[in-house]
C-alpha positions as CSV (number, residue, x, y, z in Angstrom):
1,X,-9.2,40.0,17.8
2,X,-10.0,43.6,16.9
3,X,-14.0,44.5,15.3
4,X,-12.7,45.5,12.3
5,X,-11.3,41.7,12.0
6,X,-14.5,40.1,13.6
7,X,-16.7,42.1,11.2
8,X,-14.4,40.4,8.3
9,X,-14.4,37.5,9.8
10,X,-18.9,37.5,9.7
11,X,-19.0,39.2,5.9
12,X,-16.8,35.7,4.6
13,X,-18.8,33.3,6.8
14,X,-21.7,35.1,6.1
15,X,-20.3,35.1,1.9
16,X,-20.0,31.3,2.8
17,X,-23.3,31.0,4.0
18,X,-24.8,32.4,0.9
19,X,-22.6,30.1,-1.7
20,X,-24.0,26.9,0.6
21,X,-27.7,27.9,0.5
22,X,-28.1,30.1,-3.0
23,X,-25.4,30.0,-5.1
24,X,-24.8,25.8,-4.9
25,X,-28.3,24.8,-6.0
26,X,-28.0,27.6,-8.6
27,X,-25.1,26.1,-9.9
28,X,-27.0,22.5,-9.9
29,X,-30.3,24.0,-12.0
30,X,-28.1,25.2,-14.5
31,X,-26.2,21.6,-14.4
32,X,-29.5,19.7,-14.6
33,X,-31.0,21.9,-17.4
34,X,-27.6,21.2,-19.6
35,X,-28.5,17.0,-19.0
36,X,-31.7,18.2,-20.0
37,X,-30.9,19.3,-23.4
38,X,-28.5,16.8,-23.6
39,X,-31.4,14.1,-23.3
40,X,-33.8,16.0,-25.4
41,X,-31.3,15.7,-28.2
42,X,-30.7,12.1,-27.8
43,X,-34.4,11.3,-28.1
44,X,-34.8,13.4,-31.3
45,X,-37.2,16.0,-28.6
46,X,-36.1,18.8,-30.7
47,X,-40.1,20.7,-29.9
48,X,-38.3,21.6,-26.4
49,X,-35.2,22.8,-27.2
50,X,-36.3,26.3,-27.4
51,X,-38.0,26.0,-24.3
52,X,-34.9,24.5,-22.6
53,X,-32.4,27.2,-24.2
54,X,-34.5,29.8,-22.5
55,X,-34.4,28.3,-19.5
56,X,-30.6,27.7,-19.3
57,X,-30.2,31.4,-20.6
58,X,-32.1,32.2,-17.1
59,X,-30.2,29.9,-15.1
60,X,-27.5,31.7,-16.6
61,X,-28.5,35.0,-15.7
62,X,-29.6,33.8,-12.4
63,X,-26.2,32.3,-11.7
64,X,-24.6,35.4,-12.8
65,X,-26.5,37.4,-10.2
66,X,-26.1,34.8,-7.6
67,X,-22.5,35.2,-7.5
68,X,-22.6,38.8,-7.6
69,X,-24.4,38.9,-4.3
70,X,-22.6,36.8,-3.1
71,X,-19.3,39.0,-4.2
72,X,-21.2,42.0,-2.6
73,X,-22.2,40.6,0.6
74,X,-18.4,39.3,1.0
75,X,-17.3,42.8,1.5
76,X,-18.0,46.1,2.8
77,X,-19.7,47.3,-0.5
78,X,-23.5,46.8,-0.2
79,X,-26.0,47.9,2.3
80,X,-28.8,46.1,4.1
81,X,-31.3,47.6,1.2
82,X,-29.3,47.1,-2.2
83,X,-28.5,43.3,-0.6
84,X,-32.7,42.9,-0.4
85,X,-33.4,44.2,-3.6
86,X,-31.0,42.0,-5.2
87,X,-32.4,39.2,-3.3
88,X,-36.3,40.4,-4.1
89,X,-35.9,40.7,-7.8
90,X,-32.6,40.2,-9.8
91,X,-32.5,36.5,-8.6
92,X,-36.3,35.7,-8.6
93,X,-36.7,37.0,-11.9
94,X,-35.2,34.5,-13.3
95,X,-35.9,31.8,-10.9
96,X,-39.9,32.3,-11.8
97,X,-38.5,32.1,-15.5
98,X,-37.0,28.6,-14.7
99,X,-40.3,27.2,-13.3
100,X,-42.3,28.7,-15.5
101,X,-40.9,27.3,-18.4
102,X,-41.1,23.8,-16.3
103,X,-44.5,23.6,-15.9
104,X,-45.5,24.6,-19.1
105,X,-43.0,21.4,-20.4
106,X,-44.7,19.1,-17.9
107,X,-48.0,20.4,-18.7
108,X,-47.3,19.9,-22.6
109,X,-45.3,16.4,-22.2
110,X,-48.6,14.8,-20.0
111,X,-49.6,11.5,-21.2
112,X,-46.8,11.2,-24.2
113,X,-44.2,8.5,-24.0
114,X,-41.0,10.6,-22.5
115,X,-41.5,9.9,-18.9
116,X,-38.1,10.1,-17.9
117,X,-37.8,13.7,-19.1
118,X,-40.9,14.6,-17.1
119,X,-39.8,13.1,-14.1
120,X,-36.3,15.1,-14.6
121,X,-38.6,18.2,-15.4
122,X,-40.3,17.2,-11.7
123,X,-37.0,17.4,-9.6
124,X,-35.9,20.5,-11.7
125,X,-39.3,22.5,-10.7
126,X,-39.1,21.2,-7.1
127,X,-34.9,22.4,-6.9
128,X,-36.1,25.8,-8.3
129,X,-39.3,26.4,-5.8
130,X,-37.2,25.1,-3.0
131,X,-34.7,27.9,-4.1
132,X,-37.1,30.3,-4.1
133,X,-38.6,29.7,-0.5
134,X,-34.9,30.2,0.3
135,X,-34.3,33.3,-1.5
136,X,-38.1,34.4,0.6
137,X,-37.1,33.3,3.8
138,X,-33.5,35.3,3.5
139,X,-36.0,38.6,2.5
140,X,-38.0,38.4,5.1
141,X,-34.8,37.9,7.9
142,X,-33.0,40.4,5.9
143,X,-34.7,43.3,6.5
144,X,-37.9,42.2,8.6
145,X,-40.4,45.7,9.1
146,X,-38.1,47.5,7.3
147,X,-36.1,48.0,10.2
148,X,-32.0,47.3,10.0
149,X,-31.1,44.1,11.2
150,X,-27.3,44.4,12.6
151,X,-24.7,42.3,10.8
152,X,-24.3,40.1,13.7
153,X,-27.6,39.0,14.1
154,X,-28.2,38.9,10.2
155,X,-25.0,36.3,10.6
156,X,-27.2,34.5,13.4
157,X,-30.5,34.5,11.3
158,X,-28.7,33.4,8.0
159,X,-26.4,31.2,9.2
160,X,-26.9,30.4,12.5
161,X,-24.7,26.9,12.1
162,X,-21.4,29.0,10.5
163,X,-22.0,31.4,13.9
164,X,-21.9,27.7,15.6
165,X,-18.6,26.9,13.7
166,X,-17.0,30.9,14.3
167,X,-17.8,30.5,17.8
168,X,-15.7,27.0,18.3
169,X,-12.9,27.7,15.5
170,X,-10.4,30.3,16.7
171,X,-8.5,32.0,13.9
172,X,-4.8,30.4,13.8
173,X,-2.2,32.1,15.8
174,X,1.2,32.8,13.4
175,X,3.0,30.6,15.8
176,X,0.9,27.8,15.6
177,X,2.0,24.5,13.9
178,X,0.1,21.1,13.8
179,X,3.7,19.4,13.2
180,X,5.1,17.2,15.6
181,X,8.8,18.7,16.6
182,X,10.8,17.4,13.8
183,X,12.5,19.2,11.0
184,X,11.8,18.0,7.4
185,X,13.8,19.4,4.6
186,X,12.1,21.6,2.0
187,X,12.9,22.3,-1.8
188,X,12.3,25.5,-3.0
189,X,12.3,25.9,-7.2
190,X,11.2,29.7,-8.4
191,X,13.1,31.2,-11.1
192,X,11.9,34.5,-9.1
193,X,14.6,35.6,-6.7
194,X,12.6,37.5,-4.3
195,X,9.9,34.8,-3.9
196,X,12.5,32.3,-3.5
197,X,13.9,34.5,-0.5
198,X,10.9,35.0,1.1
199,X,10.1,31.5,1.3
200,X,13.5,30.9,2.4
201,X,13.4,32.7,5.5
202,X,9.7,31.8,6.0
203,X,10.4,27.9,6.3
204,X,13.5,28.3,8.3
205,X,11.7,30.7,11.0
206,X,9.8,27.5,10.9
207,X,12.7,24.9,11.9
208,X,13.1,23.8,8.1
209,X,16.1,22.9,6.5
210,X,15.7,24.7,2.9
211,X,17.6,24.4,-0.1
212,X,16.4,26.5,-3.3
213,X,16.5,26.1,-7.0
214,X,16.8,28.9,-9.3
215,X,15.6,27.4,-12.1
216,X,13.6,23.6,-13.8
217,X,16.9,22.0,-14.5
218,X,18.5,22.8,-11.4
219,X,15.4,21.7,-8.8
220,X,15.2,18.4,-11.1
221,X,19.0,18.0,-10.5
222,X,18.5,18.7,-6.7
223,X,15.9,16.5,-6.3
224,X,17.4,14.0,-7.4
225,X,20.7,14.0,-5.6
226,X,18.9,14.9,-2.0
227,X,16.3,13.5,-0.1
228,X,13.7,16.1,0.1
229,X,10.4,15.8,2.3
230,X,8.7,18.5,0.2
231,X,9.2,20.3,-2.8
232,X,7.3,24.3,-3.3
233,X,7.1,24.7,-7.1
234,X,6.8,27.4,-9.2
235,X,4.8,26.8,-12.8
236,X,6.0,29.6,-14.6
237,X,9.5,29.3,-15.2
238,X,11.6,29.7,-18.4
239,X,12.8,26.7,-20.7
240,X,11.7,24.2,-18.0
241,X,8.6,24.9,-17.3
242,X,7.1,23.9,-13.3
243,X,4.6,21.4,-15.1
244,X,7.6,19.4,-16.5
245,X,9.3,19.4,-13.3
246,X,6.6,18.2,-11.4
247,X,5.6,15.1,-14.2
248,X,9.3,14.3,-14.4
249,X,9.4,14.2,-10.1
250,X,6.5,11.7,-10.4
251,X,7.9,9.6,-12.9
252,X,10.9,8.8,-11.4
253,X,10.9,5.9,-8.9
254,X,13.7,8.1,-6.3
255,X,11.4,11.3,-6.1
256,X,7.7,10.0,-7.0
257,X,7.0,9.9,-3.3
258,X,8.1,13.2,-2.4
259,X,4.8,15.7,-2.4
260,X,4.6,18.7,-4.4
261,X,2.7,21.9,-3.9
262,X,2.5,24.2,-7.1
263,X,2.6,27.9,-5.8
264,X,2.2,30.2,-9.5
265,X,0.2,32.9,-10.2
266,X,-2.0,30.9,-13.0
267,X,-5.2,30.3,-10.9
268,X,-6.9,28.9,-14.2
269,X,-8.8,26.0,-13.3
270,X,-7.3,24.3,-16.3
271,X,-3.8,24.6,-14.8
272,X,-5.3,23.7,-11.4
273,X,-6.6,20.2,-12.6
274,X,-3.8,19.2,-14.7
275,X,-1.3,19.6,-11.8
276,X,-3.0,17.8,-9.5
277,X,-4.0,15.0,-11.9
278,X,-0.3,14.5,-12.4
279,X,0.5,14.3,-9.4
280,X,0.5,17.5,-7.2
281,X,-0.5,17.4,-3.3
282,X,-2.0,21.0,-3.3
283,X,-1.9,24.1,-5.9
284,X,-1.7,27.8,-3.9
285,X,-2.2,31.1,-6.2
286,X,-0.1,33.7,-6.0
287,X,0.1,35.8,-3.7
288,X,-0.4,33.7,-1.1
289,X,-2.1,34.1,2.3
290,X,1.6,33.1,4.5
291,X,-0.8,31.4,7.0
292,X,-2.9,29.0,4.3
293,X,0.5,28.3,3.0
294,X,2.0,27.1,6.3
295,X,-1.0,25.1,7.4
296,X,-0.5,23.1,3.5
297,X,3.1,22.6,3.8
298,X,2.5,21.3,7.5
299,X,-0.8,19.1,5.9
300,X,1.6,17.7,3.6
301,X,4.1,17.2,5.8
302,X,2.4,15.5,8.3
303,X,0.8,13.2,5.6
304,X,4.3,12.2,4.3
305,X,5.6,11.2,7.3
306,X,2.6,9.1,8.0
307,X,3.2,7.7,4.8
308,X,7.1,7.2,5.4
309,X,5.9,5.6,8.5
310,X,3.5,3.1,6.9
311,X,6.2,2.5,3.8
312,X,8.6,1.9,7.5
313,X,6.1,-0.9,9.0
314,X,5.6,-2.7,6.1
315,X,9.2,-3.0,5.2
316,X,9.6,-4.5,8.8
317,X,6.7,-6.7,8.3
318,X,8.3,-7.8,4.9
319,X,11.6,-8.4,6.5
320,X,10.2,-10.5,9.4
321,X,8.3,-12.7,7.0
322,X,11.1,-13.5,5.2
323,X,12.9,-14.5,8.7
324,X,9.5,-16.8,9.0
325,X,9.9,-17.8,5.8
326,X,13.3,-18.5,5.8
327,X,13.2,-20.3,9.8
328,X,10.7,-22.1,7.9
329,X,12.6,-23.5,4.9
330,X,14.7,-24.6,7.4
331,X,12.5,-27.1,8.8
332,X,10.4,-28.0,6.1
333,X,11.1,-28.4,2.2
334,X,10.2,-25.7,0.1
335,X,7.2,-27.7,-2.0
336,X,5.6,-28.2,1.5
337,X,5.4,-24.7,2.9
338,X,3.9,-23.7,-0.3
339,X,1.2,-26.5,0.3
340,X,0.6,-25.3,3.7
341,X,0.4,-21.8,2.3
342,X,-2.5,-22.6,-0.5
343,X,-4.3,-23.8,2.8
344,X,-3.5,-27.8,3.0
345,X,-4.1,-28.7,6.2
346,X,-3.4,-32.2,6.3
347,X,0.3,-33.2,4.1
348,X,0.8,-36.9,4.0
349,X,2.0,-38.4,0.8
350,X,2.3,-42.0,0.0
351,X,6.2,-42.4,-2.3
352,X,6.6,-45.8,-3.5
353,X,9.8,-45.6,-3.8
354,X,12.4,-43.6,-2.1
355,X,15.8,-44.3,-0.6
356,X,16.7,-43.6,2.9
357,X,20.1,-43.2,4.9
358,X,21.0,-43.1,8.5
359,X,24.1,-41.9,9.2
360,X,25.7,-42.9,12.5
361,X,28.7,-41.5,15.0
362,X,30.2,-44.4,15.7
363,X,32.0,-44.0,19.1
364,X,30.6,-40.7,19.8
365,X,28.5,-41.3,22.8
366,X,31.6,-43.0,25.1
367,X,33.2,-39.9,23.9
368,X,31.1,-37.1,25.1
369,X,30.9,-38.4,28.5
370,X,34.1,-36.9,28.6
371,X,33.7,-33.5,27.0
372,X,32.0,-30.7,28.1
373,X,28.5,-30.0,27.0
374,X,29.6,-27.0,25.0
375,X,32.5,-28.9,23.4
376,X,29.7,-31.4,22.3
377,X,27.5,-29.4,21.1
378,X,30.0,-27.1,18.8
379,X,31.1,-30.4,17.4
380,X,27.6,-32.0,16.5
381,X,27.0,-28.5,15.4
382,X,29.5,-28.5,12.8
383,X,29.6,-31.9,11.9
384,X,25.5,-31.9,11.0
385,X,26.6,-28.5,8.8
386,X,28.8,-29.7,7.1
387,X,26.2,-33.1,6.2
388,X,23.3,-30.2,5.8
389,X,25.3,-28.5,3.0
390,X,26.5,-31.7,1.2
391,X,22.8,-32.8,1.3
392,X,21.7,-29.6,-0.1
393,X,24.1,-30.2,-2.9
394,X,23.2,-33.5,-3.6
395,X,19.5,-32.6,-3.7
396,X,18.7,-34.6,-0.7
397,X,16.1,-33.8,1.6
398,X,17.4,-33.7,5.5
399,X,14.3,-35.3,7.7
400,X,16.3,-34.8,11.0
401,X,18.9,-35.9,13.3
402,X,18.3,-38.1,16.3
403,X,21.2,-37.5,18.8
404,X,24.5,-38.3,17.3
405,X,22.8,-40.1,14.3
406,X,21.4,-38.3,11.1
407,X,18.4,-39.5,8.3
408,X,17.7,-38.0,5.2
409,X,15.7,-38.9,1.9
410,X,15.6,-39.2,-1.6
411,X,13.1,-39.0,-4.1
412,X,10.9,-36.8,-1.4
413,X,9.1,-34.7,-1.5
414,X,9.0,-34.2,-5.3
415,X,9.7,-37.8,-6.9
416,X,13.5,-38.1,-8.3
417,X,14.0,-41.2,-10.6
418,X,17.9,-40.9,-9.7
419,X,16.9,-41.0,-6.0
420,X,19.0,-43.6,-5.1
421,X,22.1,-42.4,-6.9
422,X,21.8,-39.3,-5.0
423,X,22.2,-41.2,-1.9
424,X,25.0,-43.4,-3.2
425,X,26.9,-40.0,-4.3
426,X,25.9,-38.2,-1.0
427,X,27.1,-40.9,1.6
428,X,30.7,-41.4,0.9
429,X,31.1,-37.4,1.0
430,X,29.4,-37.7,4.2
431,X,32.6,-40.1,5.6
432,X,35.2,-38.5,4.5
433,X,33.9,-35.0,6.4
434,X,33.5,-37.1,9.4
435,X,37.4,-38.7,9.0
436,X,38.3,-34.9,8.1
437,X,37.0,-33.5,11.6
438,X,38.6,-36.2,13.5
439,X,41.7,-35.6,11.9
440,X,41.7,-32.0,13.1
441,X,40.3,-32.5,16.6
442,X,42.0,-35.4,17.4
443,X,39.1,-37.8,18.3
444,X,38.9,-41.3,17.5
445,X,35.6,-41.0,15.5
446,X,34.0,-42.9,12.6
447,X,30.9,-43.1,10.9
448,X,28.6,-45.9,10.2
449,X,25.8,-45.5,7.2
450,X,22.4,-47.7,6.0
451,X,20.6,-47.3,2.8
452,X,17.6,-49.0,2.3
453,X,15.3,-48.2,-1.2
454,X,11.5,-48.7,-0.8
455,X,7.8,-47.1,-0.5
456,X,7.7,-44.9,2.5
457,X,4.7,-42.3,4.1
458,X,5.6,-39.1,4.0
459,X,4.5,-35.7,5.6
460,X,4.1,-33.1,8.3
461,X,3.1,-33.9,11.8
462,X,2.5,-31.6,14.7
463,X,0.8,-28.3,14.7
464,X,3.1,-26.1,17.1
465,X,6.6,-28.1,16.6
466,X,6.0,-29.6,13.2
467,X,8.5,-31.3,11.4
468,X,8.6,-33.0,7.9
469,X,9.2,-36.6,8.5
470,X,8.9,-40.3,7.0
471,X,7.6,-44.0,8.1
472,X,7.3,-47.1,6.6
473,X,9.4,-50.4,6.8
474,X,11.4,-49.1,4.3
475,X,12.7,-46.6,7.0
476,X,12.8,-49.6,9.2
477,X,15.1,-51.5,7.3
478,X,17.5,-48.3,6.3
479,X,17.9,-48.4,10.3
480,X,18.7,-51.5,10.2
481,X,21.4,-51.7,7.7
482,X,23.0,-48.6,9.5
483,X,23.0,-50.5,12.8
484,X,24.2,-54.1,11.2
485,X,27.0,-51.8,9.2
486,X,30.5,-51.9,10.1
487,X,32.7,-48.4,11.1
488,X,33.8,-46.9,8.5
489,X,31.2,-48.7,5.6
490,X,28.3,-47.7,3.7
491,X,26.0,-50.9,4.2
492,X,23.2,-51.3,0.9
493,X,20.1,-53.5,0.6
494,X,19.7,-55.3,-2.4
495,X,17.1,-53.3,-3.4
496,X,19.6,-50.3,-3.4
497,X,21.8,-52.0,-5.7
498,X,19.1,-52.8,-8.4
499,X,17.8,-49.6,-8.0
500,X,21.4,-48.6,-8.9
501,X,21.3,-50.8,-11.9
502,X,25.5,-51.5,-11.5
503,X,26.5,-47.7,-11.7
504,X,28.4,-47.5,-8.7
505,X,30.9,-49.8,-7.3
506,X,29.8,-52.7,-5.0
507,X,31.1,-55.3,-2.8
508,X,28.6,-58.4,-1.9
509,X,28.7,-58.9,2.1
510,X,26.5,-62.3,1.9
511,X,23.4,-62.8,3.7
512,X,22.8,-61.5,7.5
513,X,20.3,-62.0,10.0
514,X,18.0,-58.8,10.3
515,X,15.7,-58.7,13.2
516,X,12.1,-58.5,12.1
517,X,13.2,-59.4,8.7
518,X,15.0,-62.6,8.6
519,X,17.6,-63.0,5.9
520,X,18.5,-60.5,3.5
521,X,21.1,-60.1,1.0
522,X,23.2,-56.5,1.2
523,X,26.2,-55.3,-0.1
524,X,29.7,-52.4,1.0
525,X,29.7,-48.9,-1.2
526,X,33.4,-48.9,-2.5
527,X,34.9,-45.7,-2.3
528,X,36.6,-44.4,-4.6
């Protein structure tokens, strides 16, 4: 770096310096004398107000001299001397003004009821004398024994924390980027040729893909077609103006995501605000500094993709819940996950009545002795489908299959008053698939089916390899009318057939024998 750049370089931290320490609490003593007055007027103090004008007519003043230091001291126009004599009297003028005016309030307001004014009048006094042992201290440093104290170690004196910060940050070299190596594609909209040249060539020195817009209209059309990582906006711009383009971006659900900087030569603060309230990632004036604007576009660039890549994870993590979710609904019923969801730990329901089947492969376990394992498994497989999706459009719960045999449920695990009929419907469907594989494979194969109505327990059991199941005698007894069926039947209790109430077509078998239960009356489905 040359001296004429390092001696820049220590006027604008050295200009910093002197907004931090002089010309920030300046800026608050006017901003607490304005609550002030706004105070005074609310509690009817109108005695002060003339007091408090003159005081915020010397903040005033001593704001407007505080930034006019501060301007001079930025640059290459004032000397040691003129910088100590603005410093000795133009900003302690009317500083002493300020606390003058303060004591005289506090002095006058002692013992009356406004206490929360002369506490505010307290901190206002105290900001103002700690300004003013600043505004000492920086007179004495500045030009101690009236001898010249070099820049550099007026820098050190002042500001010996900004030398701290000069020291460790190095000015940015033009090649430098904080952008990982990928290229992001830019939208340029300026209704100024030459700007949108420069910017052109700029970007793609910089690996960018760019695409510009002459105009509003066209940038909006642009935008909207592509997919743009960035878009460089210009606010000035004939019948659509940058402002419109930038709220229209950000209320539209394809382009609201895309960041914005606004680069225009309004550097109102008005203009400022508004953009960024609607929506804007930066605002630049022009002309800008090419280096500020690369470190922005690569700020906002970088921010993007982090954001893409957050909007990325969560998508995946919403994807693989819904493979949870849905693995899930495959094992237990629907009601029940959203139990164990609300935080029930412990499902068990008590149904008093429910009707049960067991379906039964008659023949099938002599047969896969002599098929190979996969043969057996693509046939149960598609067999125990096909019953899954005739269940499903029954509205019958599936509680599992136990080798070659298969159980579900109605009336579980939301009560059905029809459960029974659902049952009746579901099991001759549940036949005629099974006689419609054998016919295409070729295997001797029948089914056997036992439906039993009754009370039942139902709920979830396990905590790794849970499953949704049943128990009762009622299940029991549906066992046992499967087992005591013949091939090809659908075997019924008699309490099936009241619960039926004569809607479905029955034949009387008589009275069997069932083990554990003595004699019981059941009856054949008919199919029709």
């Amino acid at each position: 770096m040359s001296s004429d750049d390092n001696d820049q370089r220590l006027n604008r931290a050295l200009a910093a310096y002197l907004r931090q320490e002089i010309q920030a609490p300046a800026l608050a003593i006017g901003d607490f004398l304005d609550i002030l007055s706004e105070d005074a007027r609310r509690l009817g103090r109108d005695d002060i107000l003339n007091d408090l004008d003159r005081m915020q007519s010397a903040a005033a003043k001593l704001n407007a001299f505080v930034a006019a230091v501060v301007a001079g001291q930025g640059g290459a126009g004032d000397n040691d001397h003129d910088f100590n004599r603005r410093l000795r009297h133009d900003l302690r003028t009317p500083l002493n003004a300020v606390i003058g005016y303060s004591e005289m309030l506090i002095e006058d307001m002692e013992g009356d009821g406004d206490s929360a004014l002369r506490d505010d009048l307290f901190k206002l006094k105290q900001a103002a004398d700690q300004l003013l042992g600043q505004i000492d201290a920086m007179v004495a440093l500045t030009h101690a024994d009236d001898a010249p104290i070099a820049q550099e170690d007026k820098l050190a004196a002042h500001a010996g924390i900004v030398a701290d910060v000069l020291r460790t940050v190095q000015p940015l070299h033009i090649g430098a980027s904080h952008l990982l190596d990928r290229q992001s594609r830019i939208l340029v909209v300026d209704d100024n040729a030459a700007n949108r040249d420069v910017l052109e060539r700029r970007l793609t020195r910089e690996g960018h893909a760019v695409v510009t817009a002459a105009d509003g209209a066209q940038g909006l059309k642009l935008a909207a077609e592509g997919d743009f990582d960035l878009v460089l906006l210009d606010l000035i711009m004939p019948e659509v103006s940058g402002f419109e383009v930038l709220t229209r971006l950000k209320s539209d659900a394809r382009t609201a995501h895309v960041p914005v900087i606004v680069i225009s030569a309004l550097d109102e603060l008005d203009s400022v605000v508004r953009c960024i309230e609607a929506g804007a990632e930066d605002y630049l004036p022009k002309p800008f500094d090419p280096i500020l604007l690369r470190t922005r576009i690569n700020s906002s660039l970088e921010k993007k993709w982090l954001r893409d890549r957050e909007k990325k994870f969560v998508a995946d993590l919403e994807a693989e819940k819904k493979k949870s979710e849905t693995l899930l609904l495959n094992i237990l019923p629907s009601s029940i996950v959203n139990r164990m969801r609300d935080g029930e730990l412990k499902i068990a329901d008590r149904v008093s009545e429910s009707t049960i089947l067991f379906c039964d492969l008659a023949g099938f376990t002599v047969l896969s002795g002599t098929m190979p394992a996969e043969r057996v498994l693509d046939f149960l497989g598609r067999i125990f489908t096909e019953f899954d999706a005739l269940a499903a459009e029954a509205g019958v719960e599936k509680i599992k299959t136990i080798g070659d045999a298969y159980m579900a449920a109605a009336g579980i695990p939301e009560p059905q008053a029809d459960h029974a009929e659902r049952i009746v419907t579901l099991a001759p469907r549940m036949m005629r698939a099974v006689r419609d594989v054998a016919a295409e494979t070729g295997l001797a194969l029948n089914a056997r089916i036992g439906i039993h109505t009754g009370p039942i327990v139902a709920g979830v059991i396990g905590t790794h390899k849970f499953a949704y199941d049943v128990w009762g005698d009622s299940v029991n007894t549906a066992s046992r009318m499967e087992s005591h069926s013949l091939t090809g039947r659908i075997h019924l209790t008699e309490a099936t057939c009241r619960a039926l109430k004569g809607r479905f077509p029955l034949e009387p078998r008589g009275i069997i024998e069932v083990k554990g239960k003595g004699p019981m009356e059941t009856y054949f489905l008919l199919e029709e």
